[in-house]
C-alpha positions in Angstrom: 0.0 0.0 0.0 1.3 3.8 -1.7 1.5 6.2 1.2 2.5 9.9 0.7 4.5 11.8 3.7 4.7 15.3 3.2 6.8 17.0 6.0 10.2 19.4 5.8 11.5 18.3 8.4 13.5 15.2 6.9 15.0 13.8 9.7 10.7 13.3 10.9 10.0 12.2 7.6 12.7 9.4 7.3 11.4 7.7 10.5 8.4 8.1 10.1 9.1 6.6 6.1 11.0 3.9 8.0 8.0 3.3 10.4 5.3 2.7 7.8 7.7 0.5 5.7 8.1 -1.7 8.9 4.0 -1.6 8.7 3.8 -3.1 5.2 3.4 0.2 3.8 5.2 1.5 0.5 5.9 5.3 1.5 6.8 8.1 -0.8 8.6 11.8 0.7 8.0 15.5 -0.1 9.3 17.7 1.5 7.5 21.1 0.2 3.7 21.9 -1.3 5.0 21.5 -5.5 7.0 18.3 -5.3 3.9 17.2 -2.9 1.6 17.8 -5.6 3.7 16.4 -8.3 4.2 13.3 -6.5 0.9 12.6 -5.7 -0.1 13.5 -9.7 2.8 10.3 -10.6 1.6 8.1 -7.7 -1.3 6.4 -7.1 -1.0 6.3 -3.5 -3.8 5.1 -0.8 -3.2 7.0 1.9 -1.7 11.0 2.5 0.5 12.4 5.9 0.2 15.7 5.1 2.0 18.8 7.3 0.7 21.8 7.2 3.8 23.8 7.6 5.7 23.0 4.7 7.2 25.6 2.2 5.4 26.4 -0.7 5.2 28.6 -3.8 2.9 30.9 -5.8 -0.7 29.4 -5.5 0.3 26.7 -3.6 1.9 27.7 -0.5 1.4 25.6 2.7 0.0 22.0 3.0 -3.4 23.7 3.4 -3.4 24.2 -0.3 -2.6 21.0 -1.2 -5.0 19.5 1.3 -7.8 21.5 -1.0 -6.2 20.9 -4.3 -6.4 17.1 -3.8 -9.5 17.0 -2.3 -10.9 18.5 -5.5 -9.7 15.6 -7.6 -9.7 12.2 -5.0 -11.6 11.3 -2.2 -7.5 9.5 -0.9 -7.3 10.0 3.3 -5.4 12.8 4.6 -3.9 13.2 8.1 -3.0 16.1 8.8 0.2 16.4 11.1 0.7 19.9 12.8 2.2 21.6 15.6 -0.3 24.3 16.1 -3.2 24.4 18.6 -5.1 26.7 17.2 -8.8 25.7 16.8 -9.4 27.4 13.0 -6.2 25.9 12.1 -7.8 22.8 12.6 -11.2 23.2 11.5 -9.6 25.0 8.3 -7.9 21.5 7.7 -10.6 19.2 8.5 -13.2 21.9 6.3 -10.9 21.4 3.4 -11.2 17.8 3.4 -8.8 16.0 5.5 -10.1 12.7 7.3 -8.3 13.3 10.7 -5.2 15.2 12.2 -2.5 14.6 14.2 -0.6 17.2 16.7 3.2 17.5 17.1 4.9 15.9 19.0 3.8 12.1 18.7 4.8 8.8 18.3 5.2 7.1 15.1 3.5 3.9 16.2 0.1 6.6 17.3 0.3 7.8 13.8 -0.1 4.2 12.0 -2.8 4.1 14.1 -4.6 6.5 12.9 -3.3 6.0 9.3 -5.1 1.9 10.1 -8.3 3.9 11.3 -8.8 5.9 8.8 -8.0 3.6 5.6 -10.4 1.1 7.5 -13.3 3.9 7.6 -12.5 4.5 4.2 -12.6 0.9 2.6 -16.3 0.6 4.4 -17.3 3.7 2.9 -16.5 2.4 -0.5 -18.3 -0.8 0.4 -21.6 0.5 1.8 -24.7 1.5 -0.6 -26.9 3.9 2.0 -29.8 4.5 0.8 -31.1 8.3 1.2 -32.3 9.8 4.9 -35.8 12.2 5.0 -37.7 14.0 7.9 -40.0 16.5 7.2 -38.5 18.9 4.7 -34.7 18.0 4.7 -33.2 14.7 3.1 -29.5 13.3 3.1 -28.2 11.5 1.1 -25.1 9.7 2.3 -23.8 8.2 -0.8 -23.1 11.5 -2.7 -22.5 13.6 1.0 -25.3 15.9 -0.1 -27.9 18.0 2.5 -30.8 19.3 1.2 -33.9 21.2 2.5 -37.1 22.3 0.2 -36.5 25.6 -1.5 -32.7 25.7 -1.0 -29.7 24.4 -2.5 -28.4 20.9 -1.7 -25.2 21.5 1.0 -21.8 19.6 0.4 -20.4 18.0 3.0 -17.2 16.6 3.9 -16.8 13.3 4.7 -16.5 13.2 8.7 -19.4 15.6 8.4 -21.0 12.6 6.3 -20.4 10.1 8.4 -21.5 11.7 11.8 -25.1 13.1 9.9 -25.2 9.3 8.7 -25.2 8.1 11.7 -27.1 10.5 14.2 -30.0 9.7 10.9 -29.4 6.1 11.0 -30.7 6.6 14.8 -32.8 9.3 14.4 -34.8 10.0 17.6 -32.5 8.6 20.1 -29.9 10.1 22.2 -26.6 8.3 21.4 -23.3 8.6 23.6 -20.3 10.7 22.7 -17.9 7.8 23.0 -20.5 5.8 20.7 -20.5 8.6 18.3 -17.0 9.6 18.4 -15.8 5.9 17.7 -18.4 5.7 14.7 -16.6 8.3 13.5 -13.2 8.1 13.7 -12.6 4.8 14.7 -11.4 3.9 18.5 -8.6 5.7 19.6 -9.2 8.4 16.8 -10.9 11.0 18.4 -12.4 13.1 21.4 -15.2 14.8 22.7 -13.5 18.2 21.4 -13.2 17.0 18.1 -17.1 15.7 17.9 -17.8 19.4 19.5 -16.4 20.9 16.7 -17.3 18.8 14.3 -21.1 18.9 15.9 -20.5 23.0 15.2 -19.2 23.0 11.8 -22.3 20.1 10.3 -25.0 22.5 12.2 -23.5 25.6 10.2 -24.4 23.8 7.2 -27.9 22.2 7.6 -29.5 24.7 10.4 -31.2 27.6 9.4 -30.4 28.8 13.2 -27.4 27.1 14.3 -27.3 28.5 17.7 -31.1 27.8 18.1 -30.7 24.0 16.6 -34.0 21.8 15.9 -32.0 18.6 13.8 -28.9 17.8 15.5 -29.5 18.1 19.9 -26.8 17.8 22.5 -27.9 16.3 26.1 -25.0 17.5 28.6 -23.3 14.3 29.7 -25.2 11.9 27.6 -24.6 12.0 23.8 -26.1 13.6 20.8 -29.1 12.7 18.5 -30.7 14.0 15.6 -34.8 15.1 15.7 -35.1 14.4 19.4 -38.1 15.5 21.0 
């Protein structure tokens, strides 16, 4: 299996190379935004470690950009790997398309972790065949990741956003736990209740026409989250 680390710090980028080839995987460096894109253009790989921080150029000039610039041609995972804590860093990642992210420093065995989790949630969404949600005036449909409410346009959505509306739908009515949800999500290990919070925010931006008054997606405080409680 083709993976693609992009990082400039080499030193990371060699160990963590020599990590995934231990794994069974067949990894490929970059070590700034062009030669990430051009490598990914000549390689088929199935799975992207992407920095955020790396040196770029005109029009494409962090890992950000490339983030978006793939995501516009292939639906390939991307973890993100970054040393900032900044929460619109993040959600500017995860908005553009990446499937998870990883903060510096950790451990390379943590990484091909999540690198497992994520190719997993991403062979199951190739396998399943969901058939469309409706409840009153809004449908989802899960297969092409597509909102829509009568009388506006159909809403995109990315794919964790996907997968968490998919669920909350598939179980519309009851109140499911965060651990519950956040493994459904990003696998075991792969997430937190931060990350769902966030998440939670970002998906109610898109399909609430108040998203600080919401009626679809409800939170009960120490319990879980549900979609059309009453």
């Amino acid at each position: 299996m083709k993976a693609l680390i992009v990082d400039d710090d080499r030193t990371l980028a060699d160990l963590l190379a020599f990590t995934l080839r231990r794994s069974g995987f067949e990894p490929y460096l970059a070590y700034d935004a062009p030669s990430a894109m051009n490598l990914f253009n000549q390689v088929p790989v199935e799975v992207i470690v992407l920095d955020i921080n790396i040196p770029g150029a005109p029009g494409l000039k962090d890992g950000f950009d490339v983030c978006r610039n793939i995501r516009k041609i292939s639906e390939v995972p991307i973890i993100l790997l970054t040393v900032r804590d900044d929460e619109e860093d993040i959600l500017r990642g995860l908005d553009f398309g990446a499937d998870d992210y990883v903060q510096k420093p950790f451990s390379p065995r943590q990484l091909v972790a999540r690198i497992k989790a994520v190719l997993r949630r991403s062979d199951s969404a190739r396998i399943q065949n969901l058939a469309p949600y409706a409840h009153d005036d809004v449908m989802f449909d899960p297969n092409l990741r597509e909102f829509m409410r009568d009388g506006h346009e159909p809403v995109s959505l990315t794919k964790l956003e996907a997968r968490l509306l998919d669920y909350l739908m598939l179980n519309m009515g009851q109140v499911l736990p965060t651990e519950m949800v956040i493994d459904h999500v990003w696998g075991p290990g792969g997430g937190n209740s931060e990350m769902l919070r966030q998440l939670v925010r970002r998906l109610r931006k898109k399909i609430e026409l108040t998203p600080d008054d919401p009626v679809l997606i409800h939170n009960r405080p120490g319990v879980g989250y549900g979609f059309a409680i009453k």
